[in-house]
N, C-alpha and C positions, 0 to 999 in steps of 0.2 A: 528173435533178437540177434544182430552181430554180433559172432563171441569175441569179434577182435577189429573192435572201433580204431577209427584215427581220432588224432587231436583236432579239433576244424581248423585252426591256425596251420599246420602241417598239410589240412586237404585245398586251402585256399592258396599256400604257399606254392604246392605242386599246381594247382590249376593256373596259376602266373608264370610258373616256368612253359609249361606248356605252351600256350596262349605266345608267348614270348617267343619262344625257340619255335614253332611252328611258321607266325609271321615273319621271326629272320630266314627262315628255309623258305618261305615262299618270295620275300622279297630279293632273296637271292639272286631264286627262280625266273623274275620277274625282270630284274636288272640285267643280265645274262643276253635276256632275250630281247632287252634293248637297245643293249650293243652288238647284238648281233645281226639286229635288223636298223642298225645305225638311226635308231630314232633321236640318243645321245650321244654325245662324246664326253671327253673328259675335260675338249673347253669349253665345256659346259653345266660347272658343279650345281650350281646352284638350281638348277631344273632338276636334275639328279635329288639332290636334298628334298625340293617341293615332293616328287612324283614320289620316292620314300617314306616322307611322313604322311603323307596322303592316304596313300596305300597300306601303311602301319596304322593309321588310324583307323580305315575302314576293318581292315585285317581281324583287329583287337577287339574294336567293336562286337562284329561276328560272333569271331570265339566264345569273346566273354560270356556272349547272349545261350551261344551253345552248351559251355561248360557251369555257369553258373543260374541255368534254366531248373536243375534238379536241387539242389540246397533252396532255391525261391519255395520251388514247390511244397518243400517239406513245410518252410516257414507259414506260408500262404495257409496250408492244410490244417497248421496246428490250431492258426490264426482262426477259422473257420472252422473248426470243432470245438473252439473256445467260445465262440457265439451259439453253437448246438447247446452247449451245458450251459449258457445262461440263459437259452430259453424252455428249460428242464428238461431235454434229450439227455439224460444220463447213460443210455445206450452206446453214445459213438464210441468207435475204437480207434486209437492212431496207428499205422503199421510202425513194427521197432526197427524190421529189418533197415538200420539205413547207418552206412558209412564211417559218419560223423559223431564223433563220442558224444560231444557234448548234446545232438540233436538226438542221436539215441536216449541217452538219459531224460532228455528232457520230454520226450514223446511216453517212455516208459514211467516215468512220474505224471503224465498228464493222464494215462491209463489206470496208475492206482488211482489217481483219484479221483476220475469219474465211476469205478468202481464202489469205492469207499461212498461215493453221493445216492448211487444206485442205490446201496445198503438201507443207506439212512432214508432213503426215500421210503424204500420199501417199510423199514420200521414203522415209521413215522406214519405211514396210510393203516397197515394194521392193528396199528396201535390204537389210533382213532379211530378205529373200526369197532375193534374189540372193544375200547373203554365206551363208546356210545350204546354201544350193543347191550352191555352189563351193567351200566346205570340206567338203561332205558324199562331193563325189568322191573328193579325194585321199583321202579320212580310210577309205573303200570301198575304196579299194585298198592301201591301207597293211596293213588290216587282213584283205582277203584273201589277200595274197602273203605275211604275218605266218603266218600261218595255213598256205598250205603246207609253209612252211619247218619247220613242227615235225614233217614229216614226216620220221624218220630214214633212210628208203631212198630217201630226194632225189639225184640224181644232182649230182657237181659242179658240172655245167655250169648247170644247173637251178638250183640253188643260188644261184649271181654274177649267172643274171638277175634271180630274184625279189628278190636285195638290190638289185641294181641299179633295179629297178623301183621300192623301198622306199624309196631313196634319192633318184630323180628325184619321188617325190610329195612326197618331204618339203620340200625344194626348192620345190616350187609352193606347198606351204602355206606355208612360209619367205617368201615374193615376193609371195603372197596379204597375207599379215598385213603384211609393212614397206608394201604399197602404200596399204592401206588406212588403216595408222596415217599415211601420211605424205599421203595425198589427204586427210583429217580434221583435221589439221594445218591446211594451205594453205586449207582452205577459212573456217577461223576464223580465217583470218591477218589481225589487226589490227593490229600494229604494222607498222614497214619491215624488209622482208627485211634482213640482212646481205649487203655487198654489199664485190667489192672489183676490183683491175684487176687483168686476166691476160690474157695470148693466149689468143683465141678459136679463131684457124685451127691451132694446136697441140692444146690443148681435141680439136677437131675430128677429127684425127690421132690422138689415143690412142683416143677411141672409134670409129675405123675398127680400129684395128690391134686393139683389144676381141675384131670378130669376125673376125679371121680367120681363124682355125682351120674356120668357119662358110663364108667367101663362096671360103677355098681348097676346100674338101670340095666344092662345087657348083661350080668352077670359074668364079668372077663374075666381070667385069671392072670393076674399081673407079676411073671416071674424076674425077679430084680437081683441081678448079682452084679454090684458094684466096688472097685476099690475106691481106698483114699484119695485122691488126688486133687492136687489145688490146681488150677490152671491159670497162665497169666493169657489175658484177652479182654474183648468188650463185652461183660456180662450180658447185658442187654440186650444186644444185637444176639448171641451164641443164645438165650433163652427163647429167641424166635423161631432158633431154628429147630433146636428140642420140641418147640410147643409144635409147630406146622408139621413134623416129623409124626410124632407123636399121635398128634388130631387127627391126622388121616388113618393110621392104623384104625384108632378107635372108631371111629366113625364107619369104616367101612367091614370089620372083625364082625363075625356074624356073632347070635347070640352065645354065650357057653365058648367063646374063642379064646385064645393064649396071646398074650403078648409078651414077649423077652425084653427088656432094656439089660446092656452091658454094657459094662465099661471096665476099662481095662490097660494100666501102664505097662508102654511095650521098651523095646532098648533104645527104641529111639521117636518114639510116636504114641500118643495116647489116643484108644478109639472108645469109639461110643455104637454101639448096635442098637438098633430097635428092629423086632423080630417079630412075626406075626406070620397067622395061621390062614389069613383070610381068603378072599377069592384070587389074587394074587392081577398078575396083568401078563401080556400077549408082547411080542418084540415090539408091536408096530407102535405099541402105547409108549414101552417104554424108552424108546427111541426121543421122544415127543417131551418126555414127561417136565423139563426143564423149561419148554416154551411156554410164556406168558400169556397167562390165560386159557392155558387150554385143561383139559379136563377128559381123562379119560374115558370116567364112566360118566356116560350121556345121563343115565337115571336120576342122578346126582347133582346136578348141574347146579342147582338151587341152591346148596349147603355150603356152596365155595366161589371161589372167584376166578382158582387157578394161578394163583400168584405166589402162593403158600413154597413149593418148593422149587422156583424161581428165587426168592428173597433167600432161599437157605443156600442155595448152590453160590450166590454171590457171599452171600459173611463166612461160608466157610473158605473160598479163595482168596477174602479179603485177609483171613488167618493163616493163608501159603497152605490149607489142608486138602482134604481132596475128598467127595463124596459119591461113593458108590452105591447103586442096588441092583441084586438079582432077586429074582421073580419067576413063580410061574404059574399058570392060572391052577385054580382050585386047591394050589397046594402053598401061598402064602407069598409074602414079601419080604429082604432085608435090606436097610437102609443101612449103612456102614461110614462117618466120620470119622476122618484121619487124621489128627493136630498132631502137628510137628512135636520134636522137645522139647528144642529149644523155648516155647511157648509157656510150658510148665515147667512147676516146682512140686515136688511129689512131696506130699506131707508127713 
């Protein structure tokens, strides 16, 4: 980009002096030499005047064609990568380097935003990529286990699993569709969440006791050291993120494993830790681990949707907080939430 555009009014300004001052220097030139090859006299104005404007005309002409050949082009260029992006080339690029402020700027905004179209393109195909891909499973086994069941020499026992199996896809596709209507939601979120005060480390406590049925069955040991603390915020949305935080530990804590929940008022910030002992994850995973849909561990792939801590990354920024985890394999995970103070009222 030029660091030091002109005004175009100032570049069209100078191209007229030019233009101007060139053809009076050559009609000068011109005149000179037709007095001194006595083609005119001086009782002869009015030829003089003709052969003048004549010659100023053709003169200006020219020029113009010369000096104002490069701003067309620009024009032309921009005109012509504006029919590339509506016929969805979101690729083209305009060059910035150019002269002209206001063509610079306007080439450099035509650049973010076939950027920004890029983006969304690319969203928009993965997205529908992803979401076909993940309702295509359940929607495969609903309709295979459907399908045996019309068998009438189906044994009882046979029977209560393929419903039960019928019943846990449906399930997924249930958790598939609220995640995605409600990541969809959040992400067009313009107004201010609804927000209001409640205990946090209670909050906290019901989605522990959520899974227990889960961290009894694996025999986990659930170490809880929480303060008081009331928080102002969207209940609702912050018990999403608890629950999906949480779920995952559990779910993946191998049997006889440790889980930590903390929480804790700081001088200027209240955090929340969940801490675990498990197989932990690798850079490459958790580089990833925020992208939609995706799913670290392959084995797994069935029990989730990958949305889980996508929806929490967004309500905790939508709360100005901030969500960290360090990890590392065989030796466990922590998942770290940072709400401001301002947010809470400590009890």
């Amino acid at each position: 980009m030029n660091k030091h555009p002109f005004k175009i009014a100032a570049i069209f300004s100078l191209m007229v002096f030019c233009i101007l001052t060139i053809t009076m220097a050559i009609m000068g030139v011109i005149t000179m030499l037709l007095f001194k090859l006595d083609a005119v006299d001086e009782k002869n104005p009015a030829l003089i005047l003709v052969i003048f404007a004549v010659v100023s005309i053709l003169m200006g002409t020219v020029f113009s064609q010369i000096f104002g050949k490069r701003p067309l082009q620009i024009i032309v260029g921009i005109s012509e990568a504006t029919k590339e992006i509506a016929k969805g080339n979101f690729g083209v690029r305009l060059n910035e380097n150019i002269p002209a402020a206001e063509l610079q700027i306007m080439a450099h905004n035509f650049n973010v935003m076939a950027k920004e179209l890029a983006g969304i393109e690319m969203l928009r195909s993965d997205f529908i990529e992803n979401v076909s891909h993940e309702f295509k499973t359940p929607l495969a086994a609903i309709e295979g286990y459907a399908t045996l069941l019309q068998n009438k020499t189906l044994k009882e026992e046979k029977r209560e699993e393929y419903t039960g199996k019928i019943l846990y896809n449906t399930k997924r596709l249930s958790s598939l569709t609220g995640n995605i209507l409600l990541l969809s939601s959040l992400e067009n979120q313009e107004m201010e969440i609804k927000k209001e005060s409640y205990s946090l480390d209670e909050q906290l406590r019901q989605i522990i006791l959520l899974f227990e049925e889960q961290w009894n069955k694996k025999n986990l040991i659930m170490d809880i050291e929480m303060d008081d603390v009331y928080y102002y915020g969207n209940k609702g949305l912050l018990a999403q993120v608890w629950q999906n935080i949480l779920g995952n530990a559990v779910k993946f804590v191998p049997d006889n494993g440790t889980i930590r929940v903390l929480l804790h008022e700081e001088k200027d910030s209240v955090k929340v830790s969940i801490v675990d002992n498990g197989p932990g994850m690798n850079e490459k995973v958790m580089e990833r681990i925020y992208e939609k849909f995706y799913q670290g561990d392959a084995s797994r792939t069935g029990s989730g949707n990958g949305l889980g801590l996508t929806l929490a990354k967004r309500i905790v920024d939508l709360h100005n907080g901030a969500i960290e985890v360090t990890s590392k394999e065989k030796k466990g995970t922590a998942f770290t939430v940072t709400l401001p103070l301002d947010f809470t009222k400590s009890l």
